[in-house]
N, C-alpha and C positions, 0 to 999 in steps of 0.2 A: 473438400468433401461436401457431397450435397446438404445442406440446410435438414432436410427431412428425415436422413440417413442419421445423423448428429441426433436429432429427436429420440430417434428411437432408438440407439445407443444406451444400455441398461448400464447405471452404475449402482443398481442394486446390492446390497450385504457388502459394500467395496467399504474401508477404514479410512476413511480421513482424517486428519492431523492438522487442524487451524489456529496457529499462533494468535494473540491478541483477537481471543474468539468473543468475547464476553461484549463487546460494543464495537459499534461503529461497521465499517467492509465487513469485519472480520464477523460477527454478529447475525450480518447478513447471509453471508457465506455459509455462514454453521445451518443458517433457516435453508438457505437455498438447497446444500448436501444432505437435510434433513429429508427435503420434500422428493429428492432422490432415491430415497431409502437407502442413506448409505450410515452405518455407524461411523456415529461424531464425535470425536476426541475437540476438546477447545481447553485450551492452557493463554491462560492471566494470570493476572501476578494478585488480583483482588478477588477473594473467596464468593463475599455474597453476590457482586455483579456473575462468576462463575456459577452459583447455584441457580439464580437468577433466570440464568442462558439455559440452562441443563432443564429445568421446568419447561420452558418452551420449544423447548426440541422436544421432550418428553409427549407434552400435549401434541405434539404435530404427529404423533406414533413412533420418532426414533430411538436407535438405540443410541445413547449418547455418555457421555463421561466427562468429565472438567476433573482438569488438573493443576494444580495451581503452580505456576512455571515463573521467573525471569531467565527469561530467553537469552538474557545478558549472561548468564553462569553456564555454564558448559554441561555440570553435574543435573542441573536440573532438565535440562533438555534431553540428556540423555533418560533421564528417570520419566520421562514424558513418553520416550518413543517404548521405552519397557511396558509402562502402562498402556497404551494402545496397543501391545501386540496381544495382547489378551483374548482378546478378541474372538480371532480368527489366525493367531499367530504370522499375521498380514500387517503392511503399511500400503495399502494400495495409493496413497494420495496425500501428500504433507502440501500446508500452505505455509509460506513464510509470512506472515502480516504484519507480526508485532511490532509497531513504532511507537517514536517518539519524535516532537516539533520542538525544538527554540525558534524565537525568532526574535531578530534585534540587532545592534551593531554589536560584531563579534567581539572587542576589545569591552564591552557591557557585559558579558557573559563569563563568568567564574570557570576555571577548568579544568573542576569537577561537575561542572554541565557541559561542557564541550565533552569531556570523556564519557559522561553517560549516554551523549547522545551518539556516539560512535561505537561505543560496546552494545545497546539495544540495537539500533537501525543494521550494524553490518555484521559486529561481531554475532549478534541474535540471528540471522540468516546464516554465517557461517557456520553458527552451532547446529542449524539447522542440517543445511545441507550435509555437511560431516558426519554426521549421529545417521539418515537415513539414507544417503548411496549404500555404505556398506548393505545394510537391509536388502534396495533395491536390488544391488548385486547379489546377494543368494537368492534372493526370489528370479531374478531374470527381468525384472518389470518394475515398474513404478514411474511414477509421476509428482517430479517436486515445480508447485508454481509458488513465483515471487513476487508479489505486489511489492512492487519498486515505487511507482509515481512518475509523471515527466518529471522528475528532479530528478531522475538519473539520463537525460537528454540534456536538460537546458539548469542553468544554474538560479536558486532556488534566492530572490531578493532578501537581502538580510538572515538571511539561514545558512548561513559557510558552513557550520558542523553540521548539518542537515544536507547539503550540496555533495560534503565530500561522503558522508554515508551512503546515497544516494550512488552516486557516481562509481562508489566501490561495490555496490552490490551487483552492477551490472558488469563492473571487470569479471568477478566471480561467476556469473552464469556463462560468459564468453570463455573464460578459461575453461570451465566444466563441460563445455562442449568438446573440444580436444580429449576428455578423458574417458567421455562415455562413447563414443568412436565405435566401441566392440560391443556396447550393449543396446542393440536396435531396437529393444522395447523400453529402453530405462528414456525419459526426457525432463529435460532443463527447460523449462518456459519461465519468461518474466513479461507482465503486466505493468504498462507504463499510464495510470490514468491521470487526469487533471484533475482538480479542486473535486472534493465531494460536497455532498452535503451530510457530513458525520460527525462524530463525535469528536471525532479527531482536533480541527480548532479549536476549541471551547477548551479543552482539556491540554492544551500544548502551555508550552513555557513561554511566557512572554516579556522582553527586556525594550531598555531605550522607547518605554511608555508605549510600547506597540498594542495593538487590542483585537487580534483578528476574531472576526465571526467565518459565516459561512459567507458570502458575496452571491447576489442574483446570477442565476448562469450557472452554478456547480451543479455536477452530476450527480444523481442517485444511486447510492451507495448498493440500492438492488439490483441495478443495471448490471456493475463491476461484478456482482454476488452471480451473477447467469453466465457472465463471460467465462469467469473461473469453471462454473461448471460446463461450458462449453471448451476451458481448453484440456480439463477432465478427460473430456471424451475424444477432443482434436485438438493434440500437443502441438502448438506451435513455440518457437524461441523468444519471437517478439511480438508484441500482440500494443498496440494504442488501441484502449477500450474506445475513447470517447472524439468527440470530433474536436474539443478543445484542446486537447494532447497531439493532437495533428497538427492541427493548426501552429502551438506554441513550439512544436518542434521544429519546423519546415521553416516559421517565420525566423528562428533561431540559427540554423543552419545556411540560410540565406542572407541575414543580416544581423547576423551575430551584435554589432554595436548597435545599432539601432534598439533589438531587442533589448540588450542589457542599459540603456539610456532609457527606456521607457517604462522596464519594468521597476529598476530601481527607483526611478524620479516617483514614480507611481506611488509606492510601499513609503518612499521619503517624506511623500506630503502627508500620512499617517501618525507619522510619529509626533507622540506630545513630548512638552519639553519636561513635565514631570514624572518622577523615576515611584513616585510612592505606590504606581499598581505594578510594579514590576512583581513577578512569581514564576516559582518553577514548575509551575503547570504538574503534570503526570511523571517529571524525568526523573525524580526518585522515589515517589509511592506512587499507589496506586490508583488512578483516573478515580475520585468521589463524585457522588450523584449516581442515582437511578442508569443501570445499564441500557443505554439505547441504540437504536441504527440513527437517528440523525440528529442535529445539533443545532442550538439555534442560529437563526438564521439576521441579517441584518441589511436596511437599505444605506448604499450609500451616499454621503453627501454629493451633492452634482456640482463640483465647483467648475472651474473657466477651464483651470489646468485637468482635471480629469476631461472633460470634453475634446479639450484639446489631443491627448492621451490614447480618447477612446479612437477618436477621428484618425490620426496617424493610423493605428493599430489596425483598424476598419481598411482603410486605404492598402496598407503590403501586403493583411491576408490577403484581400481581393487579388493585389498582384502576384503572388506565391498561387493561388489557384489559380491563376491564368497563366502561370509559366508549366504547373506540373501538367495540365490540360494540353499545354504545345510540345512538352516532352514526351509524352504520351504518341502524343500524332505523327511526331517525327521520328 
């Protein structure tokens, strides 16, 4: 659909539903369906980052509502979608967002963090979906998107419970395709982006002395927030926001071992040998500090083996675009 057509695509008085709305995409996302004029539902699990959000959607002129949800529990998701129907007794648009990061050597991580991060990341999208098709189905219509991450492409260094959440939340939009078959207006979209720049690192669990920031090169978390409200208006299934999500995918799909040699070695020379900053980040309360869209950010050291790293990496994209270029032509 033309670019300009999409523009002027009204999602005026439309009810949106954005998990993990209070920071970071999701944050964004609530400002960007604000400036839609669409009434904003945003459910976290933290009240005053919540109220926080609800003010500034306020001031932007929306109508908006926070509800305080873990997306992990069934009951509460449902008491979320009750709550938005208020409305206009409509769901016209649910976003699945709400995650959670470990990151470390798996056999470091307790599992009662492996379990949390598999009941928020997949089971929290399940609740999702489940609680609003029915809806969709009496209305005739509706639109559920899934910010997944390229971690449901390509396998997420030192994050396995992260990898396989990931990995299952895209089984679940490909299954759900086969089911919605009979309802031409109801759609399944999932959003696969790379690194942002949000809150999300900062606030993730981190084991095996890991310390992630944001890294130079991630994406703007308002960028993802436009995409969303472009696939709002033009549902697609799979959507790579960003050009680093392309890239890590193709270069994956094409040299699987190399990929996973380089990114692990990568993440490997990271890790310190001291366990005493180890923390569970946000996987069983709720993300503390000021609710925001980005997170800080961090240079990194330029060692021989990072250069090394970078150069390979530099090298296959280059040859992955010049192969999809001759696939193209031929």
């Amino acid at each position: 659909m033309d670019n300009l057509l999409l523009n002027n695509i009204s999602l005026q008085g439309k009810t949106v539903v954005i998990t993990g709305g209070s920071s970071g995409v999701g944050r964004a996302a609530a400002e960007a369906f604000a400036l839609e004029g669409c009434n904003v539902v945003i459910a976290a699990r933290g009240e005053q980052a919540l109220d926080n959000t609800v003010k500034l959607l306020h001031n932007l002129g929306a109508v908006a509502l926070a509800v305080k949800t873990d997306v992990s529990n069934a009951d509460e998701v449902e008491n979320l979608a009750e709550q938005a129907l208020q409305f206009n007794g409509r769901i016209d648009i649910w976003i699945n967002n709400a995650g959670v990061m470990a990151t470390g050597k798996f056999e470091d991580m307790s599992a009662d963090a492996i379990d949390q991060v598999i009941k928020t990341n997949l089971l929290g999208y399940i609740h999702g979906a489940h609680t609003v098709l029915p809806i969709f189905k009496k209305q005739s219509d509706g639109i559920l998107i899934n910010n997944i991450s390229i971690g449901g492409w390509v396998p997420t260094p030192f994050g396995t419970a992260y990898s396989a959440s990931k990995y299952g939340i895209r089984g679940m939009v490909e299954a759900l395709q086969g089911e919605i078959t009979d309802f031409p207006n109801i759609h399944v979209c999932a959003l696969y982006p790379g690194m942002q720049k949000s809150t999300g690192n900062s606030h993730s669990a981190k084991y095996s002395g890991l310390d992630f920031k944001v890294p130079p090169g991630a994406s703007d978390p308002r960028n993802l927030a436009q995409m969303m409200v472009k696939r709002a208006k033009n549902p697609k299934v799979h959507t790579l926001p960003d050009f680093s999500a392309f890239m890590m995918k193709n270069f994956y799909k094409v040299f699987p071992k190399l990929f996973t040699s380089l990114s692990f070695g990568a993440v490997k020379m990271m890790m310190k040998p001291e366990k005493n900053k180890d923390t569970n980040g946000n996987i069983f309360v709720p993300s503390s500090g000021e609710a925001k869209i980005y997170g800080p950010t961090v240079l990194p050291k330029i060692t021989k083996q990072t250069k090394i790293i970078t150069a390979g990496a530099l090298v296959v994209g280059a040859a992955i675009i010049l192969l999809n270029s001759k696939n193209k032509k031929s």
